[in-house]
N, C-alpha and C positions, 0 to 999 in steps of 0.2 A: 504494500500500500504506500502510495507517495505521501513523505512529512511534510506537514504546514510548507506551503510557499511552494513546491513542487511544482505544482500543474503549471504557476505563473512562470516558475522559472523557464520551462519548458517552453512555455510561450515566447519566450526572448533570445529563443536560440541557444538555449544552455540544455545540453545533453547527460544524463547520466550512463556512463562505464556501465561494462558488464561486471557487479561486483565492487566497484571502484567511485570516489566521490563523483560531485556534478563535475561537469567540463564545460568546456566553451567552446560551441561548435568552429573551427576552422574555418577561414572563410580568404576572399581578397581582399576585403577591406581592412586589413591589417591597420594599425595606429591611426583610424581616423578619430580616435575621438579617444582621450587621458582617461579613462577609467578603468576601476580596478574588482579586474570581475568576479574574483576571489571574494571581496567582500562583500557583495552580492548575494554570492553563494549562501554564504555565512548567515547574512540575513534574515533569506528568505526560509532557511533551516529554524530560525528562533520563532518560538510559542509565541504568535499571534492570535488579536481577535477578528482581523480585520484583512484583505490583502495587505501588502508590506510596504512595496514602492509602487509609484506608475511614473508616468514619464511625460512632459510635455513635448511640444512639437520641436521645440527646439534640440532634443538631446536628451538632455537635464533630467537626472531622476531626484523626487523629493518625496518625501518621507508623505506615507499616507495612511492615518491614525492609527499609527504601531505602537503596540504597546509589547513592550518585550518586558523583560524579567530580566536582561543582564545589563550592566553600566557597561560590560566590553563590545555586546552588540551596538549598543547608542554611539558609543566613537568610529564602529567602524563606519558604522553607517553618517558620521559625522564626516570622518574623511575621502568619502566616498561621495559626497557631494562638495565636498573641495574642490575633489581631482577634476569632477567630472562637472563644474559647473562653466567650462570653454573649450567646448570640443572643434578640434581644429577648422570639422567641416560641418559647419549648424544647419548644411541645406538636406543634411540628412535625416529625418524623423528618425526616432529610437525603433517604434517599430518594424522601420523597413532595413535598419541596422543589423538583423540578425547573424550576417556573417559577419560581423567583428570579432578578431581574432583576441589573445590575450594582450594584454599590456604588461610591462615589467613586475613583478612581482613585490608587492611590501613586504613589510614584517612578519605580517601575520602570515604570508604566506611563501617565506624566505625558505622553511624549514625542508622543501623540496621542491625542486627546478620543474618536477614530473608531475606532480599532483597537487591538486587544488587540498586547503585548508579543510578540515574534515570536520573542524571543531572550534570555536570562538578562542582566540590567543589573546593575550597580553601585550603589549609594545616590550622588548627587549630591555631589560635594565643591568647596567652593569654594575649596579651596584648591590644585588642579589645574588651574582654569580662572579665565578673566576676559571680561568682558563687554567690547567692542569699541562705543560707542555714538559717535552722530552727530544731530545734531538739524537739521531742515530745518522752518523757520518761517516762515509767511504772516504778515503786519502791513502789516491794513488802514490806509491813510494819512485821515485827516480833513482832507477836502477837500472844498470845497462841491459839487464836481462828478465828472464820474467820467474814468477818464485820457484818454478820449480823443473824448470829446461830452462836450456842454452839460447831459447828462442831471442830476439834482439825487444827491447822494450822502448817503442820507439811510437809516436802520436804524428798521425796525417801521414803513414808508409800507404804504400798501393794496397788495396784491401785483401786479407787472406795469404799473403805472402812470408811474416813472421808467423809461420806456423809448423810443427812438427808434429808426431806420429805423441808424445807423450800430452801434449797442451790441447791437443784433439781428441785423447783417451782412446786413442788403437789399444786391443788386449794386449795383454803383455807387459806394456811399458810403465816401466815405475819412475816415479818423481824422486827430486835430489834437492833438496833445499837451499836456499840462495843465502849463504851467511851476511850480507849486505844489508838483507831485508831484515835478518833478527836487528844486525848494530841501530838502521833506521828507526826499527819498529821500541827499541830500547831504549836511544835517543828522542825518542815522539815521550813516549812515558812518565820519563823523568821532567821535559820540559811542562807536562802535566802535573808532577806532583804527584806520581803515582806508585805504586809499590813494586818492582819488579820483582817476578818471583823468578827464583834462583832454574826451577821445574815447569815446566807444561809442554801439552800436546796436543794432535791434532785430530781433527775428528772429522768423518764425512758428513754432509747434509743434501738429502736425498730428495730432490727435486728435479721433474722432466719437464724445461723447458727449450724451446728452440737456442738460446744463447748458451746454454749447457753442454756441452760435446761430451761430457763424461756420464749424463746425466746423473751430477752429485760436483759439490763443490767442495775443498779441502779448506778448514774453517777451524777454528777453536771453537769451544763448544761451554763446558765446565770447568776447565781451568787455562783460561788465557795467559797470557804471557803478562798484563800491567792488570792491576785492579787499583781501587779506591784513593784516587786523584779528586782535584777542583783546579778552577780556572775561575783568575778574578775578572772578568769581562767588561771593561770600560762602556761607560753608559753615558758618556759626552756627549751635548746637544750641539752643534754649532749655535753660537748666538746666546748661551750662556753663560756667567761670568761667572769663577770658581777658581779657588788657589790648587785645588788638588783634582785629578780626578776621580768624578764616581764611578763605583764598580759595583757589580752583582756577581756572588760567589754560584758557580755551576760546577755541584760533585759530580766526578766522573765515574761512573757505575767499574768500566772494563775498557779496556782494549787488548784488540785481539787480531793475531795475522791473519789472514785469506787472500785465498786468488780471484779475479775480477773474473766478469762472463764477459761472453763476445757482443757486441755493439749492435744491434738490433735497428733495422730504420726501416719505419710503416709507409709508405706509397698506398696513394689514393682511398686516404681517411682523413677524418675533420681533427682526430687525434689519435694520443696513442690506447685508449681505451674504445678506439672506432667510433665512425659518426652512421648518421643515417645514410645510405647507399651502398654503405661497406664495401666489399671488396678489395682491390688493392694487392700489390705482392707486399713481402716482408724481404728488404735485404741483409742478409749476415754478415757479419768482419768480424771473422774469429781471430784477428792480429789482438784485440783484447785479450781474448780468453787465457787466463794465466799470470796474467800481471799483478805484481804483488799489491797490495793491499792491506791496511791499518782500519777498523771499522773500531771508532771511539763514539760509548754509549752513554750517555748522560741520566743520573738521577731526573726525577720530575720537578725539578725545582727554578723553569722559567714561569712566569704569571702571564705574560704579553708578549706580541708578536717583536714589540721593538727590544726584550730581552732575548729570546731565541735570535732574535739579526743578530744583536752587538756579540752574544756567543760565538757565532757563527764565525763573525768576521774578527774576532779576535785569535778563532782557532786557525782562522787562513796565515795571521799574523804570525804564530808559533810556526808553522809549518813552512813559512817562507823563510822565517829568520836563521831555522835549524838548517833550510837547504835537505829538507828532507822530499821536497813536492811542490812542485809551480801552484799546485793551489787554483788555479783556474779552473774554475766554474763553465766558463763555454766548451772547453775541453772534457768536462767530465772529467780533474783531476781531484777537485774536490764536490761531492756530491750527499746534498741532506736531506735526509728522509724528518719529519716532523711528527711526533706521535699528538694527538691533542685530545682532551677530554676538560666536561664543562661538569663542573660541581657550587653548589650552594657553600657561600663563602662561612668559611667554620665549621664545614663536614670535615672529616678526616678518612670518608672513603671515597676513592677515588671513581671518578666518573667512564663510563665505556670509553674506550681508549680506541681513537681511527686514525690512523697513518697516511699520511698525505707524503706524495711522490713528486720527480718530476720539477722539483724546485732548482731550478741552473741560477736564481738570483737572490741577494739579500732582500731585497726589497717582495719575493714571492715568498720568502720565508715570512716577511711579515702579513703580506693582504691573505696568503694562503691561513695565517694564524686568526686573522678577524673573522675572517667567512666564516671558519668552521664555529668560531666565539658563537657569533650570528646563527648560525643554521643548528647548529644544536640547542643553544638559548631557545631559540623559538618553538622547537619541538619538546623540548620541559613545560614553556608558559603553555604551551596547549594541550599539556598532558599527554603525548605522544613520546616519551623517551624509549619506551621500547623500543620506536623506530630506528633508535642510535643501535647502529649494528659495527662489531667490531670487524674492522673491515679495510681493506687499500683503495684511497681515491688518488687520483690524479688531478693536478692545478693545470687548469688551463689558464693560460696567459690572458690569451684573447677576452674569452669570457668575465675573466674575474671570479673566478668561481672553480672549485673541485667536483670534480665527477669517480664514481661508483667505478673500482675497475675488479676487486674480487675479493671473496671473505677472506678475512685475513687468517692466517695459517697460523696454529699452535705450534711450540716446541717440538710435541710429539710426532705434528705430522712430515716434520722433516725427519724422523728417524735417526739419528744422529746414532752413531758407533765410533769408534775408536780409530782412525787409520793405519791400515793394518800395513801398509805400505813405507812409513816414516816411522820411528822409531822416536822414543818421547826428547821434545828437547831442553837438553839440559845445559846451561850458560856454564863457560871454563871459570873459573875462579878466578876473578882482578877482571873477568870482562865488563861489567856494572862498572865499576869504576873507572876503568877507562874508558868509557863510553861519554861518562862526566867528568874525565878533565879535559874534554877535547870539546862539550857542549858552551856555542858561540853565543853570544848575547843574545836574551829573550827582549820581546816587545816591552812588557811591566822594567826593565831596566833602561831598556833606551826614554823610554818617558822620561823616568827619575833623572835621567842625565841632563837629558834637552830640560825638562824645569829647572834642574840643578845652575844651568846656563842661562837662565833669567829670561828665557822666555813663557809666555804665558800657555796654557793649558791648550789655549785654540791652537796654537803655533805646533806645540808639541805634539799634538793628536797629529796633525795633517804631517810629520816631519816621520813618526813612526808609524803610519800608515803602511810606508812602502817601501822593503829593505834599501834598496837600490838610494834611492832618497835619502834618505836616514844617513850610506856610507858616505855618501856623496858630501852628504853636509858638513859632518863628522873631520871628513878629513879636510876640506875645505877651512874649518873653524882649527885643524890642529899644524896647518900652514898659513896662520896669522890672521884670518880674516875675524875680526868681531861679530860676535853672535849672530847679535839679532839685525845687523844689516846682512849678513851673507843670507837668515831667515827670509827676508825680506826680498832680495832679490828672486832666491832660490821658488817662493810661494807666488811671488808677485811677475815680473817681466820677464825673467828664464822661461817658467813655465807657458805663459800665454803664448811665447815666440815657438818652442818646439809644441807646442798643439798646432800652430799657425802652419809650421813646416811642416807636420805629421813625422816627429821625428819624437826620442828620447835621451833620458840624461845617459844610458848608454852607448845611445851610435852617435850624440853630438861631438864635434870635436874639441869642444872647450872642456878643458879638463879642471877637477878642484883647485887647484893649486895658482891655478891662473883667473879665476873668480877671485882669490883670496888675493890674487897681486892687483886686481882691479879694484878690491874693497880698499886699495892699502894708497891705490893711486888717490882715491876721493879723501880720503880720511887727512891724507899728505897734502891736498888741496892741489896735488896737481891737474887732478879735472874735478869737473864735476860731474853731477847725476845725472846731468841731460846732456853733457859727452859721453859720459860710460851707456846708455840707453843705447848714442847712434852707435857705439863698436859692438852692440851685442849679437846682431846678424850676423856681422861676418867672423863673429868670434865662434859663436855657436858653429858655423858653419864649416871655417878653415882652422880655428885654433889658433895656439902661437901667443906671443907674448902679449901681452896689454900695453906694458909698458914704451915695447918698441911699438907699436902697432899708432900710437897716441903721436911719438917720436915722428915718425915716417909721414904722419898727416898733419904736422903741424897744430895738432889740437892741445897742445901743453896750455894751462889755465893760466891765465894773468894773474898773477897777484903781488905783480908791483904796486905799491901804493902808491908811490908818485905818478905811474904811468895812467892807472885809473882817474887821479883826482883830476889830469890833465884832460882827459875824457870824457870826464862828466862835468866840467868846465865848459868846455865845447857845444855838450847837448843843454845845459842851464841858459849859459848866452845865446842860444838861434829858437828858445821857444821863452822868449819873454812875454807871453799871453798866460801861459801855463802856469810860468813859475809866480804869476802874479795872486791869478786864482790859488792855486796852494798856497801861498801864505796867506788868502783871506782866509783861510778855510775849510778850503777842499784838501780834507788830506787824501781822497779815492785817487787824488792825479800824483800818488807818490808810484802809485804801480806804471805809470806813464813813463815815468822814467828810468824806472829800472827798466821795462822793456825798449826803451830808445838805447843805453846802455849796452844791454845784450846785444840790440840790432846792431849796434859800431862795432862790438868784438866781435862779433857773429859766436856769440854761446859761449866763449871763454874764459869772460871773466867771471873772476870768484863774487859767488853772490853776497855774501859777507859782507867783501869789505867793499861790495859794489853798493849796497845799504848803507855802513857805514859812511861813505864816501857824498852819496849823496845828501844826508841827513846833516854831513856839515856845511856843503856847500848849498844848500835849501833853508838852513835856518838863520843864513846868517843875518 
């Protein structure tokens, strides 16, 4: 039997599923008109005495003596004559409107991309709930070879060609461990804080997927190689003022070796969990399959998306500094999977936990983190959490939005056993240790240095961002040049010039050392700012001295004093209008003259004592 409002809805072009809530029949006329037919739905489902809406000629639906029983039906139906009170195209009556397709989805109806609201919701508060996150993170190791053959471990080779009879799993062939990978994977640990155990081994995990050649991946399982680390994760806004920075501490559950699968790329789908039309081939590059691999597990102890980013991006930070892994993200060297789960803020049980894939950037770690905030939020306020199914979705970029790609897999059902093929590993005695006295500056210490050096928190964030940057600066500042001008440079006009070239502080030819001789020319007042500005093209460009380079163009800075006052003599005597007005009053015609000044040296003289010079010959 159809519930209150039924027959009407039916009347408007809204369909009920076989089994499934109402729907909105499909049609061409897509987005003519801002309304949201979800809450419609919703509506016309509430215990009335009366029909619910009707509709004037215009469009416009308004409320027609409804009397409902809930405050959450009266809002929806509030905003639902909001949305819909200026429909784009008002020559359409509502009733011949019936093929109007959906409009973008509210809150109440966020909780599924696929189905209409089944039940009156709540508006999303975040201050009821909190986000439960967890990050699980792949960090390819740079290693000539791959963990376990002589295969070459090598990014963008011809597809399928780094491949052998063992990293493809022909019968027979047994795997040989890459001592490289342990030192890396040992060195990752420590810069974690973590416990290296002296014992562990490896274990199969039995899965049949096309990127699998073995079908089973060679994995730690129950005893990893690092467990029970943290990471202080700076939590820097740009645009905030702070003597120190803030950080959020993220314990590290484990870390454990494995070998990577082969590289998987879908042809003719909307994604990688397929769109509508399907079809499509799948291409393989098993030049992956084998490559060693560090998979660091984190406790549940991010709250928001912008804590899992700063995690994130501070672990890229570790990993760059140790020289353990390029770390890039388009590459798929560094790659995070995102566990997330929404709980009532003060529960101490943890909410169904969904894993979100698919994340290549900081910024999808975080919209990937809100969505799901959203979309699970919404299915609690409408009492619908069952629906939260433990499960792997995929982030679509485009969309803004995760999609459904398969129930997530227990422990068990990967079967895990012991590899019977590798033997347990066990670290030689002084290896831990030598692994740490050979471990190179972390991020958390290049900060303390650069604030140590008096520059402020925002300087320092942007200076240990990027190894490369950081050395560059480093030794730049330990061949004479003053801090926070080399900062200054380095953030400010270096940088914009090699964007400008599409170049970097590695292929440029200006080297540290010869910044620091150019900080040392201004400082000496042999040129100035806006001399050093013009030599920085061709400095960046060709390299080479400053000093000769300044030498050879004639650009050395004036700063004779007798020759300037002679100078600014010359420009005071041929504009006696000027200097009249200035001494009535007009002090804005003082920049007049310093730039008539610069005009006669053409840029060279020191601005200094090019001020002082005229301030005495101007007041006299």
């Amino acid at each position: 039997a159809p519930r209150p409002g039924e027959r009407e809805a039916r009347g408007w072009g809204i369909e009920r599923m076989a089994g499934g809530p109402l729907r909105r029949a499909p049609g061409p006329l897509e987005r003519k008109a801002n309304l949201d037919v979800t809450s419609l739905i919703i509506i016309t489902r509430a215990r009335t005495t009366t029909r619910t809406t009707t509709t004037t000629k215009q469009g416009r639906a308004v409320a027609c003596k409804a009397r409902t029983q809930s405050a959450t039906v009266r809002a929806l139906l509030a905003a639902t004559l909001t949305r819909s009170a200026a429909p784009r195209d008002r020559s359409i009556p509502w009733h011949h409107a019936r093929s109007l397709d959906w409009c973008r989805p509210s809150a109440a109806c966020f909780a599924s991309s696929a189905a209409a609201v089944d039940a009156p919701a709540k508006p999303v508060s975040t201050t009821e709930y909190e986000t439960v996150i967890g990050v699980e993170t792949h960090v390819q190791l740079d290693t000539n070879t791959k963990a376990f053959c002589s295969c070459k471990n090598e990014y963008g080779a011809k597809p399928n060609v780094n491949v052998c009879p063992v990293c493809l799993g022909h019968p027979g062939m047994l795997p040989t461990l890459n001592e490289r990978v342990v030192e890396l994977a040992v060195r990752t640990g420590m810069a974690l804080n973590c416990e290296v155990h002296q014992e562990s081994k490896f274990d199969r995990k039995q899965y049949f997927y096309g990127d699998l050649p073995k079908g089973y991946q060679i994995s730690q399982n129950d005893r990893p190689i690092c467990t029970d680390g943290f990471v202080d994760a700076p939590t820097f806004v740009v645009g905030t003022k702070c003597d120190a920075f803030p950080t959020t501490r993220v314990r590290i559950n484990r870390l454990h070796i494995e070998e990577d699968t082969a590289k998987l790329t879908h042809e003719g789908q909307d994604s990688l969990a397929g769109g509508e039309g399907g079809g499509g081939a799948t291409l393989a590059d098993y030049n992956r399959a084998g490559v060693p691999l560090v998979e660091i597990v984190t406790e549940p102890d991010m709250r928001t998306g912008e804590e899992a980013a700063a995690y994130a991006q501070e672990l890229r930070r570790i990993v760059r500094f140790l020289g353990v892994s390029s770390g890039n993200m388009q590459e798929g060297s560094l790659r995070c999977d995102v566990n997330v789960s929404v709980r009532r803020k003060g529960a101490q049980e943890l909410g169904t936990k969904v894993e979100v894939k698919n994340l290549n950037s900081f910024s999808a770690v975080r919209s990937a983190v809100d969505f799901e905030f959203r979309r699970q939020t919404s299915l609690l306020e409408a009492g619908r959490g069952s629906e939260i199914k433990q499960e792997t979705r995929l982030w679509d970029e485009q969309r803004m939005e995760t999609k459904s790609m398969r129930s997530k897999e227990e422990a068990a059902d990967y079967r895990y056993f012991r590899e019977p093929d590798l033997p347990f590993l066990a670290l030689r005695p002084g290896f831990a240790d030598q692994v740490n006295a050979e471990m190179p500056k972390l991020p958390r210490e290049a900060r303390d240095d650069l604030l140590g050096l008096g520059l402020s928190v925002a300087d320092a964030s942007i200076l240990s961002d990027d190894l490369g940057l950081f050395e560059y600066y480093t030794e730049c500042v330990s061949s004479g040049a003053e801090p926070k001008q080399a900062c200054n440079w380095l953030v400010g006009d270096i940088s914009a010039l090699l964007k400008e070239m599409k170049r970097d502080l590695d292929t440029c030819a200006m080297r540290p050392q010869q910044l620091a001789e150019m900080c040392q020319l201004i400082d000496g007042g042999t040129i100035s700012g806006k001399i050093a500005k013009g030599l920085l093209p061709e400095l960046l460009e060709k390299g080479g001295s400053p000093k000769e380079l300044v030498e050879s163009k004639g650009l050395v800075q004036i700063s004779d004093e007798g020759e300037l006052d002679k100078i600014v003599a010359e420009i005071v005597e041929s504009n006696p209008k000027q200097v009249e007005q200035y001494r009535g009053g007009k002090d804005k015609l003082f920049g007049f003259f310093v730039g008539q000044t610069m005009k006669a040296t053409k840029g060279r003289a020191n601005p200094k004592m090019v001020n002082d010079c005229l301030r005495r010959a101007l007041d006299q």
